[in-house]
Gaussian input, Z-matrix of N, CA and C with variables (Angstrom, degrees):
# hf/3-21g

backbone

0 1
 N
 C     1     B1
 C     2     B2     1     A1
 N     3     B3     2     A2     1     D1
 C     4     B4     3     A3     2     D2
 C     5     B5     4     A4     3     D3
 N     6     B6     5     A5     4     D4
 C     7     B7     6     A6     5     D5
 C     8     B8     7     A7     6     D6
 N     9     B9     8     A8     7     D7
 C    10    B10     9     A9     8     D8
 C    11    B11    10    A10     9     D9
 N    12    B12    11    A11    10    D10
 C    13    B13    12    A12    11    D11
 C    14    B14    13    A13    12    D12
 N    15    B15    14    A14    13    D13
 C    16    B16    15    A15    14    D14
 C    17    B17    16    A16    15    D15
 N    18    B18    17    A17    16    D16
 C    19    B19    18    A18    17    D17
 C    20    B20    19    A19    18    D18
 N    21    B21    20    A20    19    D19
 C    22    B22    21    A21    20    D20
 C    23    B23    22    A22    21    D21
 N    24    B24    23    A23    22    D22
 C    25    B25    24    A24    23    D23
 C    26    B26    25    A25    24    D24
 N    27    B27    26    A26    25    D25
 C    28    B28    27    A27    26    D26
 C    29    B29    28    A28    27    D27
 N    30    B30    29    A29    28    D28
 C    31    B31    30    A30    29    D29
 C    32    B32    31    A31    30    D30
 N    33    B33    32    A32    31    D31
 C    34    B34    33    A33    32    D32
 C    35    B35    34    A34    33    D33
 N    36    B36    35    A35    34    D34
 C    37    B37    36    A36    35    D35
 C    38    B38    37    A37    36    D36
 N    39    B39    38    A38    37    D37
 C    40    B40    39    A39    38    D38
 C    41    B41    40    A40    39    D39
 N    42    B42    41    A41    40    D40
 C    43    B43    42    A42    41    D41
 C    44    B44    43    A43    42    D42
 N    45    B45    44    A44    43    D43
 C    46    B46    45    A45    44    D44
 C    47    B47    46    A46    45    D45
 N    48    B48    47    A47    46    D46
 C    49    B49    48    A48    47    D47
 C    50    B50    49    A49    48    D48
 N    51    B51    50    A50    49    D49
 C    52    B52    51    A51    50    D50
 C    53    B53    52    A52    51    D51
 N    54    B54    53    A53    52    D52
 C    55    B55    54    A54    53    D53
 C    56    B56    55    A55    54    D54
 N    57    B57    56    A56    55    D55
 C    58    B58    57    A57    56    D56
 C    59    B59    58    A58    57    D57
 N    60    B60    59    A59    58    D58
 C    61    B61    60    A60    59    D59
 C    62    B62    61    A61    60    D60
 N    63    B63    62    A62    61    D61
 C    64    B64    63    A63    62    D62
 C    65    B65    64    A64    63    D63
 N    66    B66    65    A65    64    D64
 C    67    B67    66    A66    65    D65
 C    68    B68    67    A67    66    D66
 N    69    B69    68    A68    67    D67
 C    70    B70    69    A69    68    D68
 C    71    B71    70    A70    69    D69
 N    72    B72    71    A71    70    D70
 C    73    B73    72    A72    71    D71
 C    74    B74    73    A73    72    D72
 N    75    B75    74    A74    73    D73
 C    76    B76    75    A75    74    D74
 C    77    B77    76    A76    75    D75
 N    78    B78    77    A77    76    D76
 C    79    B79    78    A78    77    D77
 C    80    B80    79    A79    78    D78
 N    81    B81    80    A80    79    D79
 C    82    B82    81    A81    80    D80
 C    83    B83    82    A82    81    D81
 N    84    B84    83    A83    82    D82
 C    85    B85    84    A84    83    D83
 C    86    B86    85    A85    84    D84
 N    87    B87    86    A86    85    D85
 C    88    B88    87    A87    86    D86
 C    89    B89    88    A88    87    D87
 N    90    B90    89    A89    88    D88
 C    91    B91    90    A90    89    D89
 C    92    B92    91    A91    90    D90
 N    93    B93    92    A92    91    D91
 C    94    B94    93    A93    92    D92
 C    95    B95    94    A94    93    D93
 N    96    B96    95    A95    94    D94
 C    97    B97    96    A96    95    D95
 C    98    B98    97    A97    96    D96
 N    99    B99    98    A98    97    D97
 C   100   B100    99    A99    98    D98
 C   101   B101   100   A100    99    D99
 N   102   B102   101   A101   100   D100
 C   103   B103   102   A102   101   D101
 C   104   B104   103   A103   102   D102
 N   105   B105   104   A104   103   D103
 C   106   B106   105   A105   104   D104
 C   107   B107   106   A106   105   D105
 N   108   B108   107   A107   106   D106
 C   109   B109   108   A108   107   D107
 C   110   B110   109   A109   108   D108
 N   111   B111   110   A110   109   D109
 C   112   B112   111   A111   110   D110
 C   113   B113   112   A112   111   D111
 N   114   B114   113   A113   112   D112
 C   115   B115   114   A114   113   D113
 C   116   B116   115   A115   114   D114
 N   117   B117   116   A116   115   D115
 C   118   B118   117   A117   116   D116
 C   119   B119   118   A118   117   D117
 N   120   B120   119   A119   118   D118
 C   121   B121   120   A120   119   D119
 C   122   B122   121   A121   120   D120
 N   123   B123   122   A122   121   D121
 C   124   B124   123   A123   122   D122
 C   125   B125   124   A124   123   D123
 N   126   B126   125   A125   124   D124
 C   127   B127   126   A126   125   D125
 C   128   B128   127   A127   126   D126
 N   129   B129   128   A128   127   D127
 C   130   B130   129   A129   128   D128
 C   131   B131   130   A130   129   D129
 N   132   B132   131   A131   130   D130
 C   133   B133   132   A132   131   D131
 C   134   B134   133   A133   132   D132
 N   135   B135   134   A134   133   D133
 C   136   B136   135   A135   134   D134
 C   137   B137   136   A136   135   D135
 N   138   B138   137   A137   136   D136
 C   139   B139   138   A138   137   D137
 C   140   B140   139   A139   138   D138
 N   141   B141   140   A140   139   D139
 C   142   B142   141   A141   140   D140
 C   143   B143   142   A142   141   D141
 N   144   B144   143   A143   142   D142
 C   145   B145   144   A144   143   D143
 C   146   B146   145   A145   144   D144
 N   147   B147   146   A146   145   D145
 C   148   B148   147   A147   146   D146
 C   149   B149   148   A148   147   D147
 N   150   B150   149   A149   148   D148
 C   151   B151   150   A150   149   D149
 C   152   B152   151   A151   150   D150
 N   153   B153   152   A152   151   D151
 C   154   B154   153   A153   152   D152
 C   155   B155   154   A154   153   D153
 N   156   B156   155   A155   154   D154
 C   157   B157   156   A156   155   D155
 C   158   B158   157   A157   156   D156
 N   159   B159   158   A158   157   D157
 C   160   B160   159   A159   158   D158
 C   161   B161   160   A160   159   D159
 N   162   B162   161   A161   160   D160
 C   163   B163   162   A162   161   D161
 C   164   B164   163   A163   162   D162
 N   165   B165   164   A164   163   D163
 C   166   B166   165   A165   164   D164
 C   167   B167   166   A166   165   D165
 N   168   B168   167   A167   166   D166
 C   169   B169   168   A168   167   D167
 C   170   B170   169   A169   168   D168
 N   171   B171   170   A170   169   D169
 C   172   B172   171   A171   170   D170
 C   173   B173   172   A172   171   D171
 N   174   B174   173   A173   172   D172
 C   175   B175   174   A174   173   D173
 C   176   B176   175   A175   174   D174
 N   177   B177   176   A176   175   D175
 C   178   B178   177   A177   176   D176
 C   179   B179   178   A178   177   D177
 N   180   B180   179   A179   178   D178
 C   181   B181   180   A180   179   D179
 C   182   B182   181   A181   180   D180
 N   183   B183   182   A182   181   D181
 C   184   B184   183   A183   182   D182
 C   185   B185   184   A184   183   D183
 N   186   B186   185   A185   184   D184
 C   187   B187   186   A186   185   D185
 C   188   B188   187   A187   186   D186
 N   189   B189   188   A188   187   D187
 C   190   B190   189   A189   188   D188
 C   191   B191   190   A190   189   D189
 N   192   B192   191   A191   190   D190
 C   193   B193   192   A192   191   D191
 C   194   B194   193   A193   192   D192
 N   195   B195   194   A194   193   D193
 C   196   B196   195   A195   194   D194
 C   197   B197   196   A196   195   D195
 N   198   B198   197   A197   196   D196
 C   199   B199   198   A198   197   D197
 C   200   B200   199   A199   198   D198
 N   201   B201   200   A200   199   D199
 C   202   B202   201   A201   200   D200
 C   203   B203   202   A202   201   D201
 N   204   B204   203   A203   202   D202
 C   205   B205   204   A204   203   D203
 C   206   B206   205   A205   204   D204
 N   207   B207   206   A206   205   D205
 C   208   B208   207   A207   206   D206
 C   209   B209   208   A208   207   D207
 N   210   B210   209   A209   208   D208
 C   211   B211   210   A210   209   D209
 C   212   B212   211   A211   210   D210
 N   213   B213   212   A212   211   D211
 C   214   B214   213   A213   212   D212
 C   215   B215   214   A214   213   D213
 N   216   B216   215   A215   214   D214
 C   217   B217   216   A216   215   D215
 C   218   B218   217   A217   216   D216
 N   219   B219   218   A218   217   D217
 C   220   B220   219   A219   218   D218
 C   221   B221   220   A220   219   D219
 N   222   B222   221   A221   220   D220
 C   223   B223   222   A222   221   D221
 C   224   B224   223   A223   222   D222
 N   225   B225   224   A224   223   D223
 C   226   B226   225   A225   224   D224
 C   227   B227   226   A226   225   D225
 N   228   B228   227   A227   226   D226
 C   229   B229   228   A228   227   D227
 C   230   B230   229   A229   228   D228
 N   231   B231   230   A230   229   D229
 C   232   B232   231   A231   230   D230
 C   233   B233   232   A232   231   D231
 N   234   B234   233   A233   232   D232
 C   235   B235   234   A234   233   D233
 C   236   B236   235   A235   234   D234
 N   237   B237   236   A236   235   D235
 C   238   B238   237   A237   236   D236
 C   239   B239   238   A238   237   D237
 N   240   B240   239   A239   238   D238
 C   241   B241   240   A240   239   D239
 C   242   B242   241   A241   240   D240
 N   243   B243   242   A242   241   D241
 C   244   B244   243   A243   242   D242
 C   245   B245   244   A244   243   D243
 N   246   B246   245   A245   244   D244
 C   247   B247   246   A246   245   D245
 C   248   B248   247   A247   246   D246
 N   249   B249   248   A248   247   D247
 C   250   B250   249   A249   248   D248
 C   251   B251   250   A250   249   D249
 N   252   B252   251   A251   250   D250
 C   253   B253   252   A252   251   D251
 C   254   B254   253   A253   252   D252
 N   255   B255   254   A254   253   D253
 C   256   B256   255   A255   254   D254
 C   257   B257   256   A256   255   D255
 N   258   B258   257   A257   256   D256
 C   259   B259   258   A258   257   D257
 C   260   B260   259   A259   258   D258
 N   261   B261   260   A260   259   D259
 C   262   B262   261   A261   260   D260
 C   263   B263   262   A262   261   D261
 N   264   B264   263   A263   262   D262
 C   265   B265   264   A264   263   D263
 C   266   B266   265   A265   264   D264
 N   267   B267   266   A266   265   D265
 C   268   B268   267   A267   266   D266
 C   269   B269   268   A268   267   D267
 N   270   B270   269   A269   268   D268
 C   271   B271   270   A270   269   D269
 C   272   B272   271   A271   270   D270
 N   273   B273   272   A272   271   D271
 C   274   B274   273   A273   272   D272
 C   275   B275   274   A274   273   D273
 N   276   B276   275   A275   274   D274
 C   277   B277   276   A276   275   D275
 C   278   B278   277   A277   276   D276
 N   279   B279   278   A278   277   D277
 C   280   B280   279   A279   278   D278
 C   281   B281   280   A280   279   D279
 N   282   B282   281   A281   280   D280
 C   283   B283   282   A282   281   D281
 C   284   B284   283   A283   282   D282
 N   285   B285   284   A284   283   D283
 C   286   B286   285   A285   284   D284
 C   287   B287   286   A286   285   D285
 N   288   B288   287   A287   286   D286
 C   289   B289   288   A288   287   D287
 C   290   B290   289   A289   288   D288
 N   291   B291   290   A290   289   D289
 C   292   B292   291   A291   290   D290
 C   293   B293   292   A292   291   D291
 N   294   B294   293   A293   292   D292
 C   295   B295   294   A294   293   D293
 C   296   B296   295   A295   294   D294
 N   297   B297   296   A296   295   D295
 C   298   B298   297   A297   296   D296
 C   299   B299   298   A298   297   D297
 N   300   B300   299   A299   298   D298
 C   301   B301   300   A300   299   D299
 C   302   B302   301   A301   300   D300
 N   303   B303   302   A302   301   D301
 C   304   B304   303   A303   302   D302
 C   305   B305   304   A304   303   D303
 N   306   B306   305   A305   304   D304
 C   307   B307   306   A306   305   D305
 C   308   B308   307   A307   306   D306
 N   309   B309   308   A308   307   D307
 C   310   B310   309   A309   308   D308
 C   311   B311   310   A310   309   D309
 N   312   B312   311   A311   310   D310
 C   313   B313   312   A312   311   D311
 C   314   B314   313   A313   312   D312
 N   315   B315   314   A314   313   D313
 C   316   B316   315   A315   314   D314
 C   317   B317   316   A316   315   D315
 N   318   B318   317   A317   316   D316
 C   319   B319   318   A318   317   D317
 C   320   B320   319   A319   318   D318
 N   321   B321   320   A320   319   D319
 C   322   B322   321   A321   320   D320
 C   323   B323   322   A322   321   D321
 N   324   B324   323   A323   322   D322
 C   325   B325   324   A324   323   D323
 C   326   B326   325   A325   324   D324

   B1=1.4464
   B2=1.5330
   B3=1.6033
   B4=1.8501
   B5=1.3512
   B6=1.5337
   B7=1.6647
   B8=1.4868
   B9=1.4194
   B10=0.9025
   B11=1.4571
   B12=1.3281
   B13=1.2697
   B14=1.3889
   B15=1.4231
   B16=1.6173
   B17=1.0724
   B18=1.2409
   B19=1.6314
   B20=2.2970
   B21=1.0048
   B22=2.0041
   B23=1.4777
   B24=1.4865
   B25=1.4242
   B26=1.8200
   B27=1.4199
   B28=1.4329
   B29=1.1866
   B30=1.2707
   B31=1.5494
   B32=1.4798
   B33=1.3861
   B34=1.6432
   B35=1.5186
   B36=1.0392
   B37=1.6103
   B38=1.5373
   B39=1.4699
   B40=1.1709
   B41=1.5490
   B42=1.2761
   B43=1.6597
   B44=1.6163
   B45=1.5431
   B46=1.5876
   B47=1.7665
   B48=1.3930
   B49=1.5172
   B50=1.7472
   B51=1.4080
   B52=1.2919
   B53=1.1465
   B54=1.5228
   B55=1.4526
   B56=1.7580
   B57=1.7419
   B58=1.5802
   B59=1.8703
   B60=0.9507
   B61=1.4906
   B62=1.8556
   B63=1.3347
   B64=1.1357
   B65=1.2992
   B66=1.3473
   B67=1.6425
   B68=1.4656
   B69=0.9963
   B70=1.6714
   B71=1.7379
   B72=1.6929
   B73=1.4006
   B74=1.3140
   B75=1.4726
   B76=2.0128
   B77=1.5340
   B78=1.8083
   B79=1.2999
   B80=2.1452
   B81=1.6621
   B82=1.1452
   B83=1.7152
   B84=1.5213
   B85=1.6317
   B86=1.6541
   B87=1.0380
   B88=1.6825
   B89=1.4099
   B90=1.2745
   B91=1.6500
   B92=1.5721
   B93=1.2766
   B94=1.3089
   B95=1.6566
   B96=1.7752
   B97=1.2516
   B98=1.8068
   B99=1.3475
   B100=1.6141
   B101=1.5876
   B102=1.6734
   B103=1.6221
   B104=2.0510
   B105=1.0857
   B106=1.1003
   B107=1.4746
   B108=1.1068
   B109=1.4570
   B110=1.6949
   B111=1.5917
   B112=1.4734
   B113=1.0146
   B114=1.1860
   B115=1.8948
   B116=1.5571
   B117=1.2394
   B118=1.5810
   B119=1.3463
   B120=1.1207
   B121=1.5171
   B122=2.1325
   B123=1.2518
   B124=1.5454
   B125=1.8411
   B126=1.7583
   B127=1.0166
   B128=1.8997
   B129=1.4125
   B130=1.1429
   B131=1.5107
   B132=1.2325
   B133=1.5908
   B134=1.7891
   B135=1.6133
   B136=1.5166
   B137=1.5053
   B138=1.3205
   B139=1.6143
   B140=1.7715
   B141=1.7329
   B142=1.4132
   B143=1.6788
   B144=1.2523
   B145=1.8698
   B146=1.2777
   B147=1.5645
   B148=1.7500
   B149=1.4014
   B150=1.9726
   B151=0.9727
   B152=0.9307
   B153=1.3537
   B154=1.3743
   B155=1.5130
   B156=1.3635
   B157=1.4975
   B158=1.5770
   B159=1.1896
   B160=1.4752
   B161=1.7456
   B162=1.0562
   B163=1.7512
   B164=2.0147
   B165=1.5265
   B166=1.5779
   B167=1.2272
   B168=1.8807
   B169=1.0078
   B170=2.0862
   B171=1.6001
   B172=1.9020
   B173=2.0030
   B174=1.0904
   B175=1.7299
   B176=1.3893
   B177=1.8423
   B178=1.1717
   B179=2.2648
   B180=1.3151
   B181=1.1241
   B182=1.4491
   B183=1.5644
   B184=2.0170
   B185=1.7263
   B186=1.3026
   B187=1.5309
   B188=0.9673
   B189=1.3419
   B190=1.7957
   B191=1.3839
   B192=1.0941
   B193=1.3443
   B194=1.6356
   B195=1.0030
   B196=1.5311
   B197=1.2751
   B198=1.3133
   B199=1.1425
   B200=1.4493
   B201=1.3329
   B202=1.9883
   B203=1.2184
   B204=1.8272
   B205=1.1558
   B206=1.5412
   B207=1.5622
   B208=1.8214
   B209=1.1967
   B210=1.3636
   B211=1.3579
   B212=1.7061
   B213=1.4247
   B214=1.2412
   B215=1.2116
   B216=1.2151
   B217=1.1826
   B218=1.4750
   B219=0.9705
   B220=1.6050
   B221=2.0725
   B222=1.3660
   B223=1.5983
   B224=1.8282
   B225=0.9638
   B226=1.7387
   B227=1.5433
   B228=1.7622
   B229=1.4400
   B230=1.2510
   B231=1.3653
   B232=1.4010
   B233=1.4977
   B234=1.0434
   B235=1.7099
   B236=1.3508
   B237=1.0381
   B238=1.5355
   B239=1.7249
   B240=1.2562
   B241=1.6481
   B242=1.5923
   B243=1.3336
   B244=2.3345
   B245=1.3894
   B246=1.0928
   B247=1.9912
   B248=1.6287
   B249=1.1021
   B250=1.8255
   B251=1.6313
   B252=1.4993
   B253=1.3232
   B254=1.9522
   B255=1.2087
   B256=1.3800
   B257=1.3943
   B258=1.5596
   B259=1.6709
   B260=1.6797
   B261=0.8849
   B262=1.4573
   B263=1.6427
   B264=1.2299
   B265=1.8614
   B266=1.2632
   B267=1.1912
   B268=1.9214
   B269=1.7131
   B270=1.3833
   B271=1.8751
   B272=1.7950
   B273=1.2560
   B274=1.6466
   B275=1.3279
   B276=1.5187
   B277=1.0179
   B278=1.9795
   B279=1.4268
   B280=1.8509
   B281=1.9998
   B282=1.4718
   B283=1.8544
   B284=1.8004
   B285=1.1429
   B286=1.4791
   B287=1.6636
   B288=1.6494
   B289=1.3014
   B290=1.6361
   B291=1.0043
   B292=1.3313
   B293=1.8112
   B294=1.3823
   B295=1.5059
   B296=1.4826
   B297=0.9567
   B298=1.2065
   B299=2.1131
   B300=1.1170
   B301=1.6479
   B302=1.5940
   B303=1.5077
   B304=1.6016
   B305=1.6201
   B306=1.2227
   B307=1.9532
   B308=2.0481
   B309=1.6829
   B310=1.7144
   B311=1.5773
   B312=1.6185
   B313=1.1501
   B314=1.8375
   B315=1.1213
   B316=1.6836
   B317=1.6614
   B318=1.8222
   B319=1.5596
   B320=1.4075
   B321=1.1742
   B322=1.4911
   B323=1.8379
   B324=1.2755
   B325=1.4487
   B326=1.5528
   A1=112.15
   A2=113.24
   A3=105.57
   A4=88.89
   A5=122.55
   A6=96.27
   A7=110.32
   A8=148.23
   A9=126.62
   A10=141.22
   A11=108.26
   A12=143.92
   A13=109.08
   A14=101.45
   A15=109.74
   A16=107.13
   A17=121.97
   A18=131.84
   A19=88.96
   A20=82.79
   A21=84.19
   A22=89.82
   A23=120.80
   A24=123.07
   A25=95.76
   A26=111.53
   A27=124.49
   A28=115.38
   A29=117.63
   A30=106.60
   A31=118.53
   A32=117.38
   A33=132.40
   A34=111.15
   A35=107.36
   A36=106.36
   A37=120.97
   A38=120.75
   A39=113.76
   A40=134.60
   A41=124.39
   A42=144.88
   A43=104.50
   A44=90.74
   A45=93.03
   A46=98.64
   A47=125.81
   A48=123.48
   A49=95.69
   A50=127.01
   A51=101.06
   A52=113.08
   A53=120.48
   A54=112.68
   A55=119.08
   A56=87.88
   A57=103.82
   A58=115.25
   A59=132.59
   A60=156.26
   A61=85.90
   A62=119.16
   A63=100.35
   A64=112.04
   A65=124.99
   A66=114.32
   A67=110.46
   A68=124.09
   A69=139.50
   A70=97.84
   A71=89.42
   A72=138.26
   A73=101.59
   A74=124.79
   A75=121.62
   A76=89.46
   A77=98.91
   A78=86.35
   A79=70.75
   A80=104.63
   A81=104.29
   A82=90.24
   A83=114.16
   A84=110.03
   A85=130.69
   A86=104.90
   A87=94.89
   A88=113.85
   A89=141.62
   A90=131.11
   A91=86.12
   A92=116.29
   A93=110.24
   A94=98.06
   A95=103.77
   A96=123.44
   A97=106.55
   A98=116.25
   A99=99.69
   A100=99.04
   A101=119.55
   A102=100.55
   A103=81.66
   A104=113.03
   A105=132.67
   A106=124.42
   A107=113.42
   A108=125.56
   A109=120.71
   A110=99.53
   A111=116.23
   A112=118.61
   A113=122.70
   A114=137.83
   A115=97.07
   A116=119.16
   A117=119.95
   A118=95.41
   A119=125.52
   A120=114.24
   A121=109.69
   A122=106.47
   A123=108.92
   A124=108.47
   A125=114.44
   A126=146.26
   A127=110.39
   A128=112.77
   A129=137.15
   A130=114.80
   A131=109.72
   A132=115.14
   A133=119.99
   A134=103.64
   A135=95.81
   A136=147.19
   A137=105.90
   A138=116.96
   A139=89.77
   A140=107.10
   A141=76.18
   A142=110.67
   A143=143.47
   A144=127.44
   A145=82.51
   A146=90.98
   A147=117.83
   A148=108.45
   A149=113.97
   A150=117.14
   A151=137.07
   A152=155.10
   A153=133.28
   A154=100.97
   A155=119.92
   A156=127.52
   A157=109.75
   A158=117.90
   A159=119.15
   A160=114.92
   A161=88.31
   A162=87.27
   A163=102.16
   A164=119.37
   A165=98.64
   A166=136.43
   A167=106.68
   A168=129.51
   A169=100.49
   A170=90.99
   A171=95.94
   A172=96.42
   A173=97.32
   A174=106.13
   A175=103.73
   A176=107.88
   A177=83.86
   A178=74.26
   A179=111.22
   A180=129.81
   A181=119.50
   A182=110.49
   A183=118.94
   A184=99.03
   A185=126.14
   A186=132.73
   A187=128.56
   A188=125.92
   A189=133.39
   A190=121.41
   A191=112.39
   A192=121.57
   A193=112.47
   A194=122.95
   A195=135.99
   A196=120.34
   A197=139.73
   A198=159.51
   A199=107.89
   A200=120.38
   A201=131.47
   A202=96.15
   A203=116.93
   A204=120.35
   A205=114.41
   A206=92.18
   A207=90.07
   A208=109.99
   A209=120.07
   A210=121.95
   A211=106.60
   A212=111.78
   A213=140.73
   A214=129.68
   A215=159.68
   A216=157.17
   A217=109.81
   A218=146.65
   A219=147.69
   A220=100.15
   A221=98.51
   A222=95.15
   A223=115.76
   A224=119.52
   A225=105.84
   A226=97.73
   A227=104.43
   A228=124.21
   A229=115.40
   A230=124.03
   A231=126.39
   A232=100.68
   A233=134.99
   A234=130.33
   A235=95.57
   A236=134.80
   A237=157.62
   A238=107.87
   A239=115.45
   A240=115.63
   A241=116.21
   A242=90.84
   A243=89.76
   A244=107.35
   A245=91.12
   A246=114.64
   A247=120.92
   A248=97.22
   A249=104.69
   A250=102.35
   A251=106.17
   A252=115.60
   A253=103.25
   A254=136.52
   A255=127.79
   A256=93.13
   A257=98.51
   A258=107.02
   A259=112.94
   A260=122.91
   A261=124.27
   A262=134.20
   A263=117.82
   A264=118.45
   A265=89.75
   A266=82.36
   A267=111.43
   A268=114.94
   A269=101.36
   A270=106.68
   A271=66.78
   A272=88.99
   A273=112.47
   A274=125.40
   A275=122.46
   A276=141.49
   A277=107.47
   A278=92.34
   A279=83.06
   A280=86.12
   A281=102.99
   A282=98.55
   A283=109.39
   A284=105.10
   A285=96.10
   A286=117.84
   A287=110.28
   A288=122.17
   A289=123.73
   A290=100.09
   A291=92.40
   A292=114.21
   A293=115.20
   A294=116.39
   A295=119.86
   A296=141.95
   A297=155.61
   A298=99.79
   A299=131.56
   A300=107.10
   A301=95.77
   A302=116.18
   A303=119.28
   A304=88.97
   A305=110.47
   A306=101.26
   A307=99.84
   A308=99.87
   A309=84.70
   A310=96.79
   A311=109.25
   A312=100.44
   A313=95.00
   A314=106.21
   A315=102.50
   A316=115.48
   A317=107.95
   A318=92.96
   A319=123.27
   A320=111.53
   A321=100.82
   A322=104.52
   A323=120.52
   A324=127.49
   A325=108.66
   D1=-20.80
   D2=179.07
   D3=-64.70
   D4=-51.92
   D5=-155.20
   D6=-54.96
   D7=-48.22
   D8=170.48
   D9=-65.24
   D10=11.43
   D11=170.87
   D12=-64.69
   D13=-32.68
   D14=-151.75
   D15=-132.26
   D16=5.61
   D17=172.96
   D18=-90.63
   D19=-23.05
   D20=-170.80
   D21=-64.07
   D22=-47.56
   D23=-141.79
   D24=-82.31
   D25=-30.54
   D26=-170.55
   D27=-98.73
   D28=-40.17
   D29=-158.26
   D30=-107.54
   D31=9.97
   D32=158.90
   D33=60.27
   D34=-160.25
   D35=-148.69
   D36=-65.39
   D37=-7.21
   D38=154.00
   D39=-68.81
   D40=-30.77
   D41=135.28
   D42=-8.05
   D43=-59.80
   D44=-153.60
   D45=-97.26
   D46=-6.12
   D47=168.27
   D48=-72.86
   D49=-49.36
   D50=178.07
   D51=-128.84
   D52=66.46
   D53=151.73
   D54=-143.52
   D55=-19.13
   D56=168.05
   D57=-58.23
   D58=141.44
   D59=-151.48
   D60=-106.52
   D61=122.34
   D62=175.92
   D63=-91.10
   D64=18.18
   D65=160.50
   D66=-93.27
   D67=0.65
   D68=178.97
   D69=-47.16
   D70=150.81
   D71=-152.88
   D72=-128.28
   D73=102.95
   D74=163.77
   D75=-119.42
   D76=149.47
   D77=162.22
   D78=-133.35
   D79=157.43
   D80=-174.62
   D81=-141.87
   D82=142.89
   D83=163.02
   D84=-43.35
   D85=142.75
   D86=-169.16
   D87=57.23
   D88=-1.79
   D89=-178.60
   D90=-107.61
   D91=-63.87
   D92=-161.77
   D93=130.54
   D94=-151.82
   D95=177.86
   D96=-98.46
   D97=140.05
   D98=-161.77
   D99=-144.41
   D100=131.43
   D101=-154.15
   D102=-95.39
   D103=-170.11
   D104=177.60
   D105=-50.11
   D106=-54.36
   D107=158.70
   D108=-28.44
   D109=-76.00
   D110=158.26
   D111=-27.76
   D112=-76.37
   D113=-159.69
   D114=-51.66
   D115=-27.64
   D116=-161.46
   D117=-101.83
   D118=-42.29
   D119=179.32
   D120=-77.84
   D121=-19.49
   D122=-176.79
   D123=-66.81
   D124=-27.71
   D125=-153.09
   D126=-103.36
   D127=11.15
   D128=-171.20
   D129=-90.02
   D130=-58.80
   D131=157.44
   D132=-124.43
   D133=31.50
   D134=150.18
   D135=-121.09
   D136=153.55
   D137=-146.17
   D138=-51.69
   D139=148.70
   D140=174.06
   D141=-116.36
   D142=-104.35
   D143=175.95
   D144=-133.72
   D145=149.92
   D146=-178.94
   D147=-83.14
   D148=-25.20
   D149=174.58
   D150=-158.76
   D151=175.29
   D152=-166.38
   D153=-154.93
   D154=170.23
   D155=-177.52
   D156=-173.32
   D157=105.02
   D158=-179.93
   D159=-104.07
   D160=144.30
   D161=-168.53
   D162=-138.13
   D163=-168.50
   D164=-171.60
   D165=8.85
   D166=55.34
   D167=-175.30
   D168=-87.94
   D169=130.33
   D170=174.93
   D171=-129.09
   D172=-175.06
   D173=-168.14
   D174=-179.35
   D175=116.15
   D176=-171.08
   D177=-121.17
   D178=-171.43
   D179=-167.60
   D180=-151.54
   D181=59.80
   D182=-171.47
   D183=-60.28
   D184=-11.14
   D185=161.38
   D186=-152.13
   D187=-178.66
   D188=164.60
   D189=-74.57
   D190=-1.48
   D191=168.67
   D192=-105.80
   D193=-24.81
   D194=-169.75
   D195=-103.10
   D196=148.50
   D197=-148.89
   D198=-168.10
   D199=117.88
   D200=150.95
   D201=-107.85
   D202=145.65
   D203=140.97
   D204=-147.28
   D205=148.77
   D206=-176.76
   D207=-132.84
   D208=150.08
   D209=-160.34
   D210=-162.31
   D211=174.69
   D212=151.36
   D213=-64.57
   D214=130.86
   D215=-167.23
   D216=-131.89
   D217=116.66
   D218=-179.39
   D219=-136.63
   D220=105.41
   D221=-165.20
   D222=-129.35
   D223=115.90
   D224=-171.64
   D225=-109.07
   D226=143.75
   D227=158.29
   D228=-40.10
   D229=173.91
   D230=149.80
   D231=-77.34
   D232=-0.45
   D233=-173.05
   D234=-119.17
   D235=17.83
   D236=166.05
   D237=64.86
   D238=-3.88
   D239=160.06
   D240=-29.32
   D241=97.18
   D242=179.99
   D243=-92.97
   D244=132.99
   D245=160.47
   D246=-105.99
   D247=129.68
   D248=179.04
   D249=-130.37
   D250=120.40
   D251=-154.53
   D252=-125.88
   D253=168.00
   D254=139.40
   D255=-96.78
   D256=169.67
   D257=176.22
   D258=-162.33
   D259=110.22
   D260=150.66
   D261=-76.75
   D262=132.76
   D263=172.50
   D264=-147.53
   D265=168.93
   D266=-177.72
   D267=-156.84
   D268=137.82
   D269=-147.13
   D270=-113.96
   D271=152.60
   D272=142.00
   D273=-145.88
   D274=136.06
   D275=-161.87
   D276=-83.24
   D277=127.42
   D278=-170.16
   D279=-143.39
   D280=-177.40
   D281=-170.35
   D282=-64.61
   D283=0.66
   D284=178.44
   D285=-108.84
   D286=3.23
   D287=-179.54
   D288=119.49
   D289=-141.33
   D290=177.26
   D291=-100.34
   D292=152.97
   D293=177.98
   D294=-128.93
   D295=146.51
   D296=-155.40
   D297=-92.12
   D298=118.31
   D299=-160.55
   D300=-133.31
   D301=-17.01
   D302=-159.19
   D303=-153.80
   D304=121.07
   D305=154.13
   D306=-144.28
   D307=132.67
   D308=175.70
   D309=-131.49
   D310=162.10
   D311=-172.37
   D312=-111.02
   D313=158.80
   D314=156.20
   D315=-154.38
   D316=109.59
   D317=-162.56
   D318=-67.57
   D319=175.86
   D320=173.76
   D321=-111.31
   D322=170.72
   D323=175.57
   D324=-50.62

C-alpha cells in the first residue's frame, strides 16, 4: 500500500483522477478540510514533490476491504523546498480496486 502511497505524493493529478474515492476526505495545513472534488481541482496547476521518503511507517487492516496507514513524510520540491509532515490515509477496496478515502497532513518543525 506505500507504493501507492507514493504514486499520490509523485504522480499528480492523474493519480488522483483515478484513484481518489469521490467521497474522500483531505485535510491539508493552511487548506483546511478538502472533499474530493476540490483536491482535484486544487491539483490542476500545482507543482507536485520531486521526492518523497516515508519512514515510522504502521498499517493496520480492521478488513479486506480497508486499509490505515500512518507514517512520516520527509518530501523535497523540485526547487528543493523540504516538508516533513505526519500523515494518515485510508484506502478502501471496492470492484474497481483500491481507493484513496481519507489522507491528513500534519507538519512537523
Amino acid at each position: 500500500m506505500f507504493a501507492l502511497e507514493r504514486r499520490f505524493w509523485l504522480e499528480g493529478a492523474a493519480v488522483y483522477a483515478a484513484l481518489l474515492d469521490d467521497r474522500a476526505l483531505m485535510a491539508f495545513p493552511q487548506m483546511g478540510v478538502m472533499a474530493a472534488d476540490a483536491v482535484r481541482e486544487s491539483l490542476k496547476d500545482a507543482p507536485r514533490w520531486a521526492s518523497v521518503e516515508f519512514s515510522d511507517r504502521h498499517a493496520g487492516r480492521p478488513n479486506d476491504e480497508v486499509v490505515v496507514l500512518g507514517y512520516r513524510a520527509a518530501a523535497l520540491r523540485a526547487d528543493g523546498d523540504p516538508y516533513r509532515c505526519v500523515c494518515t490515509s485510508c484506502y478502501v477496496r471496492d470492484e474497481s480496486g483500491w481507493r484513496l478515502v481519507q489522507h491528513q497532513q500534519s507538519p512537523l518543525g
